[in-house]
N, C-alpha and C positions, 0 to 999 in steps of 0.2 A: 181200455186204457193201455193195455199191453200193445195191441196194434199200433196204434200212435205213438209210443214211446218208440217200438221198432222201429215205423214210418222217418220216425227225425235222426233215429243214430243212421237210417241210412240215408237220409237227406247229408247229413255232418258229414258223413262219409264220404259222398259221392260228391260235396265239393271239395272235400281236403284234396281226395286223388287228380281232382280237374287240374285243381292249383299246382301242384304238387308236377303232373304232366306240365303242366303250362311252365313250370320254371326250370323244368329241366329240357325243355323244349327252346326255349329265350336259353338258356347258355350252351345246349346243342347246337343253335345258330351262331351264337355269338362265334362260338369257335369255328363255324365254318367259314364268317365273312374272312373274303381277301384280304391281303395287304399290299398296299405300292407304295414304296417310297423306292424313286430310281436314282441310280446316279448323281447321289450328292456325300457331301464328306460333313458327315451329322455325328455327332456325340448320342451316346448311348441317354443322356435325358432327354434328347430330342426324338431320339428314336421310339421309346418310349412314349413318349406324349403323342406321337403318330398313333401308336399302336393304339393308344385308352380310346382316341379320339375317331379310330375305324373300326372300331371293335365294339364299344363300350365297355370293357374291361377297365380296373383299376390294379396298378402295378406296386407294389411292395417292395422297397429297397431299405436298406440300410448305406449312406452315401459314405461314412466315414472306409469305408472298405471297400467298396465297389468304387470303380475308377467312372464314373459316367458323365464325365467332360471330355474326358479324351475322344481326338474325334478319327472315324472310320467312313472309308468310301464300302457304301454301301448302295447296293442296287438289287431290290425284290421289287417281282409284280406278281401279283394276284397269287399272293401266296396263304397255308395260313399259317393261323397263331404258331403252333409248333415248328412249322419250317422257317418264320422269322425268329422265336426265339433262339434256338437251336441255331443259327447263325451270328446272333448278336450278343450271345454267350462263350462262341465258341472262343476256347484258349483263356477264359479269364478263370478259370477254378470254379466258376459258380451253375448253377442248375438252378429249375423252375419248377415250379407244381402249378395246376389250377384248380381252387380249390372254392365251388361257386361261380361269382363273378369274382375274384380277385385272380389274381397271376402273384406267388409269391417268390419270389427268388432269391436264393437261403446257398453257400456253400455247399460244394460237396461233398456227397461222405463217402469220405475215405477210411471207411475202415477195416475194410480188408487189404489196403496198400499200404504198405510204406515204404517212404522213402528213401532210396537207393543207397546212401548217405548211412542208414541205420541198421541196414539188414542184417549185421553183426552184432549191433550191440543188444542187452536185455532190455526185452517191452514190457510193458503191462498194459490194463484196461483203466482209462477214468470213467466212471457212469456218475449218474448224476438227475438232477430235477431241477426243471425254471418251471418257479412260481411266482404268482401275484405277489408283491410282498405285504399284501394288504390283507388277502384272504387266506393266504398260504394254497390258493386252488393251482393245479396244474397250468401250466399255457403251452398248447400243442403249436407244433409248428413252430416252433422257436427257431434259430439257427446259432448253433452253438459253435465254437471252434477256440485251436489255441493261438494268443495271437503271437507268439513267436514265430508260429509255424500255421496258414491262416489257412491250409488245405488241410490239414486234420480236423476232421470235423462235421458235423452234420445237423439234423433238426431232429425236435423232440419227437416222442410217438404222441397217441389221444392223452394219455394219461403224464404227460409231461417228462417222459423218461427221455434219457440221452444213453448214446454210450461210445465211445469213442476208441479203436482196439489198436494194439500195437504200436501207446505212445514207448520211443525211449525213454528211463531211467532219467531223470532230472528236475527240475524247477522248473514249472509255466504258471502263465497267468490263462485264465480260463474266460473266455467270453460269449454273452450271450445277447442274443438281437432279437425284435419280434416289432413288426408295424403298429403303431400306436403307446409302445413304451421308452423309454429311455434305455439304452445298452448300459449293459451292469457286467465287469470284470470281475472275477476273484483271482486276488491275486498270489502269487510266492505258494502256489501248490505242489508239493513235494512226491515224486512220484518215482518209486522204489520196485525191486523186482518180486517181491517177497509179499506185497500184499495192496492189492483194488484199491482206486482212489475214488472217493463219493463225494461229491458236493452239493448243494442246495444253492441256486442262484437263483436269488430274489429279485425279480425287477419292480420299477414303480411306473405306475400308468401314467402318458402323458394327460394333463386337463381339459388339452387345447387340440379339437381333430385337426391334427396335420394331413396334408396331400399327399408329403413323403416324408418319410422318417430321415429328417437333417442332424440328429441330437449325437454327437460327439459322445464315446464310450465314457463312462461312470467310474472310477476306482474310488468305492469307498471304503476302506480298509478296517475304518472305527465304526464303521456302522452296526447299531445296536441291533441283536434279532429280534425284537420286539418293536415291531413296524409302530409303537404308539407313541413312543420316545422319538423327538426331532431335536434334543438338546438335552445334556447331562449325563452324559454316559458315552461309553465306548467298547467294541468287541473287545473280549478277550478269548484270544486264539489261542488253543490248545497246542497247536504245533510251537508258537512262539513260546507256553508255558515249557516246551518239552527243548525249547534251543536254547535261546536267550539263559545268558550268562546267571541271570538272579532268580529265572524262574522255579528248577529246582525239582519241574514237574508240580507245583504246587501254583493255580490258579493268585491267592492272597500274596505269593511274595513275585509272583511276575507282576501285580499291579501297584509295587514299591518303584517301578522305574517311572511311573506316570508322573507328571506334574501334579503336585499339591498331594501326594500320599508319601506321609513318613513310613519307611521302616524299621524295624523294633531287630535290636542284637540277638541272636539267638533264640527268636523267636518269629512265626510268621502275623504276629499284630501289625495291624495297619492303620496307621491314624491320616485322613485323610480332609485335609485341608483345617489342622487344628484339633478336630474332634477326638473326643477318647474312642479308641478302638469297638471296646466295648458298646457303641453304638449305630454299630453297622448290620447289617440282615444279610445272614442268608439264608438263599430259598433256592430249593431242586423239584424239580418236574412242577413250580408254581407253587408251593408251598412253603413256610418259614419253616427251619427246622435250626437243630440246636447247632453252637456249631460244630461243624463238621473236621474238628482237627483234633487232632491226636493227643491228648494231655492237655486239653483245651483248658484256661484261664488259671491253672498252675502257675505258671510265672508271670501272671501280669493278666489284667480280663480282654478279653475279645483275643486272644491269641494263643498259643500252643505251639509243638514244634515240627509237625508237617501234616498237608489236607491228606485228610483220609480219602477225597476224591482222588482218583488215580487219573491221569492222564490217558491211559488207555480205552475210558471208558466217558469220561469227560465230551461230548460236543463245543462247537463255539458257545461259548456263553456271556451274559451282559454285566458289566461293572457301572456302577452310577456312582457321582460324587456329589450332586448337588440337584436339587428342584427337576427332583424327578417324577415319572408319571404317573396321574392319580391310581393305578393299581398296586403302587407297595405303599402300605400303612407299615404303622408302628417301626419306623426307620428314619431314625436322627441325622444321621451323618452320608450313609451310601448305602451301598445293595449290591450283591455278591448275585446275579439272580444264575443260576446254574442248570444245566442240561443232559442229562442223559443219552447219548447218540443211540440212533438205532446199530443191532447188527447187521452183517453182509448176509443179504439173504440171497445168493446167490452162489458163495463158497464159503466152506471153512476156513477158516483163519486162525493160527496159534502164536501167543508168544511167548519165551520165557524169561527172567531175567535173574542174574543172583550178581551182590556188590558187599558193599561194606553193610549197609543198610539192611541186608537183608534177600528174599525171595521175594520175586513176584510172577504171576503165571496168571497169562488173558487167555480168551477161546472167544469165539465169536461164529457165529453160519448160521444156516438154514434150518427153520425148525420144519416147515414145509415149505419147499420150491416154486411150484405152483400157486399157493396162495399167497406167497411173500413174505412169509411169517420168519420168521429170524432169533437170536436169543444172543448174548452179551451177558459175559459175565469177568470176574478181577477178583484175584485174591492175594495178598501180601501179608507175610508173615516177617518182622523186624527187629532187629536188636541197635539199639547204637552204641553198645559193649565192641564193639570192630572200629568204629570211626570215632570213639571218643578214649579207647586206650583204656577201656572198664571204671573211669571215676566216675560215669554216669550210666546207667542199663536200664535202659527203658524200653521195656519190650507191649509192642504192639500189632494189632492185626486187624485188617480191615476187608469187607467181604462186598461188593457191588455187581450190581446185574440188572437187565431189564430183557422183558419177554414182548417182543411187539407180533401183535396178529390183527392186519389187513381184514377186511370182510368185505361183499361187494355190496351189501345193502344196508349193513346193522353200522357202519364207521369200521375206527379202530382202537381196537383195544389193545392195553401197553402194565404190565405187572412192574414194577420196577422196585428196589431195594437198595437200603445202603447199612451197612451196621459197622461198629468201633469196637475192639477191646485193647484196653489202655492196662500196663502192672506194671508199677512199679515196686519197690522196695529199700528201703536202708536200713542198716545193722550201726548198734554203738560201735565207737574205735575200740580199742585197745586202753586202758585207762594209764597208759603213760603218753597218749598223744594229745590226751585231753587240752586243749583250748578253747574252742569255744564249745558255745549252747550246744552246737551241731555236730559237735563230735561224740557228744553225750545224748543224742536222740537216736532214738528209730521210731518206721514207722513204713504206712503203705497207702498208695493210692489204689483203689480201683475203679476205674472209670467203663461204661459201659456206655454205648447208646446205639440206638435204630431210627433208619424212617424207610419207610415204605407204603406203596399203596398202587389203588388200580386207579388205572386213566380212561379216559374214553374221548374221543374225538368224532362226530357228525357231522358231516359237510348237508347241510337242508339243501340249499342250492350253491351256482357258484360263486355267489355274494355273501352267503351265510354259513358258516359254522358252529359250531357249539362246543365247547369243551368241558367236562366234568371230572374230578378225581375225588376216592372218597381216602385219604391217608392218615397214616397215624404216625407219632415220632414216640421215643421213648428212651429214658436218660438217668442214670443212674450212677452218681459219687457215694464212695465212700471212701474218707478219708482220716488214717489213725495214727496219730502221735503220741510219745511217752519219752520221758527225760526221765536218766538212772542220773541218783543222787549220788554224792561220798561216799555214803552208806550202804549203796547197793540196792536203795529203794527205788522200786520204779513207780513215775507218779506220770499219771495219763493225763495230758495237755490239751488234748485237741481227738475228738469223735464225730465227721459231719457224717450225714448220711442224708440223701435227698435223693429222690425217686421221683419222676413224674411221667403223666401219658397225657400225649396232646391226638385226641381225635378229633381230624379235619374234612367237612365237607368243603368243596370249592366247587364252582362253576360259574362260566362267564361266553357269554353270547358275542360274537363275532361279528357286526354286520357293515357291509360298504354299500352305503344306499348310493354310491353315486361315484364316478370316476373322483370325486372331489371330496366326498366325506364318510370317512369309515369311523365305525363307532366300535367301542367295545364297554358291554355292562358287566359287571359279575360280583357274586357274591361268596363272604367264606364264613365259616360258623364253625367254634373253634370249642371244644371242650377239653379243659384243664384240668386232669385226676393227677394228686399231688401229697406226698408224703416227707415233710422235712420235718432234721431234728439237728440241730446244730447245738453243740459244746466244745467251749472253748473256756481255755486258762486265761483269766485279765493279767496275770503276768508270769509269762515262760521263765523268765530269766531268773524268778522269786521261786520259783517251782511248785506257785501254787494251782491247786485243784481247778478243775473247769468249773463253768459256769452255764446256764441255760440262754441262749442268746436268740434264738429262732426257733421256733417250733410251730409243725399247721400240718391239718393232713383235711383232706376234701377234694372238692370241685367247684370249678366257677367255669363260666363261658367267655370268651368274646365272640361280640358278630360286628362285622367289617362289609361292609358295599361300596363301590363306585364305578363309575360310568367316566369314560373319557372318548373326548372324539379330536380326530385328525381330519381337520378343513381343507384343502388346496384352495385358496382364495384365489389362485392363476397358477401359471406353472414354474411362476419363481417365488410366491410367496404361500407360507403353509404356516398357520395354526395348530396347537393344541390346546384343549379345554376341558379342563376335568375337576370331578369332587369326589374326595373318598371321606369315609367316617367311619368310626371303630366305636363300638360300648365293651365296657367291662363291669362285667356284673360281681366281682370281688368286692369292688367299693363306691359301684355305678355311675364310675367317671365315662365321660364320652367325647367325643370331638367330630368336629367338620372341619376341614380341610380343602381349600380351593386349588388348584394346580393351574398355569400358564403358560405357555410359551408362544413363540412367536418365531419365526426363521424366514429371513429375506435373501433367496440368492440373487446377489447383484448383477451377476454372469456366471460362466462356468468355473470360473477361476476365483472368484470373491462371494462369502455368504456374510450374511452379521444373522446372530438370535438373541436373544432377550428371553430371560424365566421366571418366574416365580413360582412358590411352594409355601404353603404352611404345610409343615410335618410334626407327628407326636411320633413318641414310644414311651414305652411298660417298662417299669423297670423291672430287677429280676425276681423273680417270686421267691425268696426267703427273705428279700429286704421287706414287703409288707407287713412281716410275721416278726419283726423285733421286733420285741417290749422291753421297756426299764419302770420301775418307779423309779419318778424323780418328784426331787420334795412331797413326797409321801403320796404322789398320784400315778396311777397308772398309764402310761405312754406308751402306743404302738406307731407303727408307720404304715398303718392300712390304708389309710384313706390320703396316701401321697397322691397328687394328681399327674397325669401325663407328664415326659419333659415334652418342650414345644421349641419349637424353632422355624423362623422367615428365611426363607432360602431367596439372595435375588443372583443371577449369573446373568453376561454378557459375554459371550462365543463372536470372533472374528477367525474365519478360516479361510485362507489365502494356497490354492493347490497351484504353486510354482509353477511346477510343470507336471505330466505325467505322474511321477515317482517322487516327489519333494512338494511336504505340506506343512505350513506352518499355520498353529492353533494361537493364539490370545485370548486368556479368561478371566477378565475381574469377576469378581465375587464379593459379596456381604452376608453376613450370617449373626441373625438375632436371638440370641436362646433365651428361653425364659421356662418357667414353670420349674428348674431345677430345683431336683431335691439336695440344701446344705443343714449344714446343724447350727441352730442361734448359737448367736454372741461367740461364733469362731470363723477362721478363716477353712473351714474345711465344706467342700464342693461334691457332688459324685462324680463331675466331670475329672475330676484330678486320682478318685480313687484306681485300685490296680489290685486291691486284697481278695484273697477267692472267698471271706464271710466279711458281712458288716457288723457294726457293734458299738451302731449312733443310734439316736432319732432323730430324725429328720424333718424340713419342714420342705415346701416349696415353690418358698420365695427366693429363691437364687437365677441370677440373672450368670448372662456371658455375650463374647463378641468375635468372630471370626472374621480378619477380609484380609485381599491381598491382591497377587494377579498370577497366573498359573502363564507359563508359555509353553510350547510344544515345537521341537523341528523333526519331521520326523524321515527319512530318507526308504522308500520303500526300496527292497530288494532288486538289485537290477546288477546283472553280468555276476552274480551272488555275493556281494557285497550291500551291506544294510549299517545305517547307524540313525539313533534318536538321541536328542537332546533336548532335557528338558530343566526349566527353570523355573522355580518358587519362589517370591517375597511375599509375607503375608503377618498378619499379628492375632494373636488369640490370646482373652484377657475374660476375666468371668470375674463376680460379685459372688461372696459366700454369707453365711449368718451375721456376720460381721459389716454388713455392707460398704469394704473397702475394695476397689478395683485392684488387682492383681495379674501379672502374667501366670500364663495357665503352666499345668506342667509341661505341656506338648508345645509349648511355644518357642520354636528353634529357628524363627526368622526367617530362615532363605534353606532350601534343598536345590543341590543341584545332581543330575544325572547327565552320564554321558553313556551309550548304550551302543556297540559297534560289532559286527560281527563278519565272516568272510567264509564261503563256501568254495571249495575246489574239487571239480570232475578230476578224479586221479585216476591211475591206471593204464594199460595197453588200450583201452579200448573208452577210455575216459568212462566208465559206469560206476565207479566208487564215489565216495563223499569222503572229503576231509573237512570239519568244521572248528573253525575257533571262534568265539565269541568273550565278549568280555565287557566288564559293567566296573565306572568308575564312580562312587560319588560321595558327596561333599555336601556336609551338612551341619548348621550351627548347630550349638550346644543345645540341649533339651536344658528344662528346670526344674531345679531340688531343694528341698527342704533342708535346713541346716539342722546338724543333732544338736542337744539341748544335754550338753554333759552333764549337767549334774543329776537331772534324773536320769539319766540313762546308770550313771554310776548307783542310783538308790535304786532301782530296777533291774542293774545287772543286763541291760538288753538296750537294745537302740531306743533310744526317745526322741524324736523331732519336735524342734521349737516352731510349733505350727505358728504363733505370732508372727513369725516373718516366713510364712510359706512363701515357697520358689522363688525367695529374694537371691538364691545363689544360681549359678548355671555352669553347666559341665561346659568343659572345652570340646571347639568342633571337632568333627567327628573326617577323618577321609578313611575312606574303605573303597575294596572292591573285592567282586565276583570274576571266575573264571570257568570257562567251559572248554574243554575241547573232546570231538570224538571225531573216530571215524568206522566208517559203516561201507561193509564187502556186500557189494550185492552179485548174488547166483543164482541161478535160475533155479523160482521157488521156492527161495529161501536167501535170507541174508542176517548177515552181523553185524553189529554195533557194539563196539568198543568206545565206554564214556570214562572221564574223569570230570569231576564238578566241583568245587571248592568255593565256598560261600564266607566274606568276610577275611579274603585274603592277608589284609592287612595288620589286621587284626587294630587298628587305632582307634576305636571306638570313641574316645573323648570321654568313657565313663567311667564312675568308679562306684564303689559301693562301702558299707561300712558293717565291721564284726565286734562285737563285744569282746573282751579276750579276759576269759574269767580268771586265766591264771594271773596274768598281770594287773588285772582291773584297768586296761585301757582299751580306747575306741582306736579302731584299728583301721586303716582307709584300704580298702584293695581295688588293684585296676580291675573294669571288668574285658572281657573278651568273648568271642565267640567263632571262633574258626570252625567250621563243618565240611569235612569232606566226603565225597560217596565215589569210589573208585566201582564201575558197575561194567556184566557182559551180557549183553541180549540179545537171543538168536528171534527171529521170527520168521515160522514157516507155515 
């Protein structure tokens, strides 16, 4: 048996080498045959077609860049391949490889030259990687360049790296080409002396084998990094978080400039396209976690007053607003989905920063060289006792990092973390300033939370990957209030305390069975270890004693699956098709959920898409855990069902030109499942209080629609402006089953979004930036107070019978940026000032009981925030 086994592996053997000889024999020839073409005045595509056609070779071009109409007298005899190309190349910038039977011909790399023009000014390195955008796999041989400047530049290695050395100090757009895909730009990349530029350029496979690569460069600037999404959503660019007038360095308030996203005064809540804040998901390195802001749902739910993500450590990441892909469950309105960047594993990198706001301090390099291994890390420590003149001090600190290590056989592996500490405090006044409730309170917040865990990524082959993370999150309020009487009695109002650990398996398989249809399945399984106790006073203003309103401590599960695929049904029209579903075993509610979309490009210049979504979400785990008796029976809110809501959107996107894109979005949106409270006008959708203290049923309906538009003007000569405009209406059904405008229902947003970069200096290498955001916004809606209880209560009362029959006046505000930034070699500075809510016109107002007078007291509200900041980075 052994012999005969021998016998065939060397049989296998001794063809594979025949073969093997046999084909490098046929392209040994091929490169020796002659070439003639004499004495004619032929274009470089005719010359070409000579060549495939005496050769048998096939030739690789990229036409949008290469000039090959232009025609040349040209006379070779019996020459070969390399002495024809080498002449039909020469003076145009570009060079060949043969690689096979192809001939590929890619720019040259210039990366030890530059040009003459720059030899003064400071360079640095852009490095970088083109990938599939389907499989995230490498694509070698790419040809990369900038297209300002289209001789800088070159092609990738096997493993799909680029690098490109000794660009100047500036703005470019980055482009990448390869035969058989469509050219993909990045664009408005910022390239500074003081620290490596890395980028990831995704391209998308063409469907259709072309002869030659004709397909006109790509700029998709909204494109989401989650190759599964073809409609509802848009990048959000770190850099624009860290320019843009509103961004703030905070991902949530840079996506208040978008079409169809309100934002919230004084806080970074974002309602988006009607919905309560509160209904939005976010998720880092693929998993939901709590959210990630600073003093989170204090002043309002789904919001707080800045992301504990730092910009420093933040990647591009995905925002969704509507009928999005079947891989996020349990998300009503959008999706925050967030990213981790790897570090520079090639150098150290430091920054520092200190401002009004506070310190912050990045590091970033090589854990090892050689293997590629790298580490990121952000720490910020803050007060806003500097930028609010000490009538508010809220001190916080926020700690992120991720460790990535490469392997050449096992994948790679990636540790990552993020954790919050939130402290606040207030003290009584003085009991001669005594007016309101609130001048007679103290009390403290403490807020904690974590998430973390390890990743692992597997490429099986180069159509398949797999990705697994095993994470956990973890969250913990407590919060204590106490009102000093007349007497000096102090009587405690208010003691929540809510603990929880969410331990999360995830993984999901990767696969593109075909230039035409990639799949992605996966699965998450979610354990919920949970300890609430909420007490609270039924009336502050009466001073009386708390009450038992929440209480649960245990564990439940959710498991969640779905599978979605991306069809090319040709290589202008492209499907998606997906189903995800979620159980919870708290109350054994479950769902399935269909996803759709549809995307036809008309030409390069015009797309239309079409989507649909059924979407749920959970509400928040202390609202299952109310009990009341009422009329002498026991009532909890455990067994509330999912809310649900039909997502339908239609996308028209018209790219002007190059640099100017204009978006149109009708939309519809059908809620149902909401939890209200019978026989009242009260909703979840309209709540904003950080404890509940109904029961609730859910039969409450609602309705979103409108039409979102978008103009956006990319970066060009460094000048950028966006404009964007909303009309829309949102109206929900509560226990009462009367229709009603919601509270978030403010008709029309509008933004104007503009900014202007200038090379300053002897040698034009500095930055001077101003940016600026104006915008205009109807009135949100409020509930009228209901004075007379309010005067037998001593505290605000609203006449929920006519909930949000009143509306605040519109709102005009704006944001301001401006910095500028010394670059030196090795090091550079940035000097920022930022001011959010300029105008301070909010259109709102609020209202205080005033115990000494016994009247309701109306106060405007406001929110001006400014962070005067210096950051060196070296």
């Amino acid at each position: 048996m052994n012999r005969i086994n021998t016998k065939k592996r060397a049989g296998k053997l001794a063809i594979f080498l025949f073969f093997t000889f046999l084909s490098l024999t046929t392209v040994a020839q091929n490169k020796e045959k002659k070439i003639t073409i004499q004495n004619k005045k032929i274009s470089l595509k005719e010359a070409f077609a000579q060549i495939e056609t005496q050769t048998g070779y096939s030739i690789a071009y990229e036409q949008s860049k290469l000039d090959i109409e232009k025609k040349h007298s040209l006379s070779l005899k019996n020459v070969t391949v390399d002495k024809a190309m080498i002449q039909l190349l020469k003076g145009t910038g570009y060079a060949y490889k043969i690689k096979g039977y192809h001939i590929i011909i890619s720019l040259q790399d210039n990366k030890q030259k530059p040009a003459n023009n720059y030899t003064q000014k400071l360079t640095q390195t852009i490095r970088g990687i083109v990938v599939d955008s389907k499989t995230n796999t490498p694509i070698e041989y790419a040809s990369v360049c900038i297209t300002e400047d289209p001789s800088r530049g070159g092609s990738t290695d096997e493993r799909g790296n680029f690098r490109i050395n000794n660009v100047p100090v500036g703005r470019y757009n980055i482009q990448a080409t390869f035969m058989g895909y469509r050219s993909s730009i990045i664009t408005e990349v910022s390239v500074t002396s003081s620290k490596e530029v890395f980028v990831e350029i995704p391209m998308d496979e063409n469907v259709q084998d072309l002869a030659e690569v004709l397909v006109k460069p790509e700029i998709k600037k909204d494109r989401t990094v989650n190759p599964m999404a073809i409609t509802g959503g848009r990048m959000i660019s770190i850099e624009e978080a860290s320019r843009f007038a509103n961004g703030f360095d905070d991902p949530a308030r840079l996506s208040s400039a978008f079409a169809g996203v309100a934002g919230d005064v004084g806080t970074n809540a974002v309602a988006i396209r009607g919905n309560a804040p509160q209904f939005t998901q976010w998720r880092l390195e693929g998993i939901e976690i709590p959210n990630p802001t600073h003093f989170a749902d204090l002043s309002g739910l789904g919001g707080g007053f800045l992301s504990g993500l730092s910009t420093q450590v933040i990647g591009n990441s995905d925002f969704y607003n509507g009928a999005f892909p079947a891989e996020y469950s349990n998300a009503l309105s959008g999706v925050f989905d967030m990213h981790l960047r790897n570090g520079n594993n090639q150098k150290y990198e430091h920054a520092f920063q200190v401002g009004l706001m506070g310190i912050d301090l990045a590091s970033e390099g090589p854990i090892n060289k050689k293997r590629g291994s790298s580490y990121l890390i952000n720490y910020r420590f803050s007060t806003t006792s500097l930028a609010s003149g000490n009538d508010i001090n809220l001190k916080y600190q926020d700690l992120a990092f991720k460790l990535n290590f490469p392997t050449r056989k096992a994948g790679t592996f990636s540790i990552w973390g993020l954790g919050l500490i939130d402290r606040n405090k207030a003290e009584v006044l003085d009991r001669s300033e005594w007016e309101t409730m609130g001048d007679r309170s103290s009390g403290s917040n403490k807020l904690d939370k974590l998430a973390g865990g390890l990743t692992h990524k597997y490429v099986i082959n180069e159509n398949t990957y797999i990705r697994s993370s095993l994470s956990a999150t973890y969250s913990k309020d407590h919060s204590l209030v106490n009102l000093q009487t007349d007497d000096g009695t102090i009587v405690q109002v208010g003691d929540i305390q809510n603990s929880r650990w969410n331990f999360v398996f995830n993984s999901y398989l990767n696969k593109k069975f075909s230039s035409r249809h990639t799949n992605r399945t996966g699965i998450t399984i979610t354990e919920l270890k949970y300890d609430l106790d909420y007490k609270v006073s039924p009336y502050f203003g009466l001073n009386q004693p708390m009450e038992q309103l929440s209480k649960g401590s245990g564990e439940s599960t959710v498991l969640s699956a779905y599978s979605s695929s991306v069809i090319n049904l040709s290589n202008n029209l492209t499907t998606s098709l997906g189903v995800t579903g979620q159980y919870f075993t708290l109350n054994k509610n479950w769902s399935i959920e269909p996803r759709v979309a549809l995307k036809w490009e008309i030409n390069p210049a015009h797309s239309l898409a079409v989507a649909y979504g059924l979407h749920s979400h959970r509400e928040r785990l202390d609202y299952y855990f109310v009990e009341q008796v009422i009329n002498g029976k026991k009532e909890s809110n455990r067994y509330l069902d999912f809310s649900k809501a039909h997502h339908f959107g239609f996308t028209y996107d018209w790219n002007i030109n190059q640099n100017l894109h204009l978006k149109i979005e009708p939309y519809y949106q059908y809620l149902f499942h909401i939890p209200v409270e019978q026989n009242s006008s009260f909703s979840i959708i309209n709540y904003e209080e950080f404890y509940l203290d109904r029961i609730l049923t859910s039969t409450g309906t609602a309705k979103n629609y409108g039409i979102d538009i978008t103009l956006e003007q990319y970066m060009k000569n460094g000048f950028y402006y966006m404009i964007t405009g909303s009309l829309f209406k949102s109206k929900y059904r509560g226990g009462d089953r009367i229709w009603r405008n919601t509270r978030l229902d403010k008709s029309y947003l509008v933004n104007l979004l503009a900014g202007k970069e200038w090379m300053v200096g002897r040698l034009k290498q500095n930055v001077l930036s101003i940016n600026g955001r104006l915008f205009f916004q109807g009135g949100g809606r409020y509930t009228p107070v209901d004075e007379e209880k309010s005067q037998e209560e001593r505290d605000i009362v609203f006449d929920e019978s006519k909930a949000y029959t009143k509306r605040f006046n519109p709102s005009i505000n704006g944001d301001v940026s401006i910095s500028f930034r010394i670059n030196k070699k090795r090091v550079s500075h940035k000097f920022s000032l930022k001011i959010l809510n300029v105008g301070m016109r909010t259109g709102m107002h609020f209202y205080e009981y005033n115990e000494r007078t016994s009247v309701v007291e109306e106060k405007d509200g406001s929110g001006l925030i400014p962070n005067i900041s210096y950051k060196i980075y070296f």
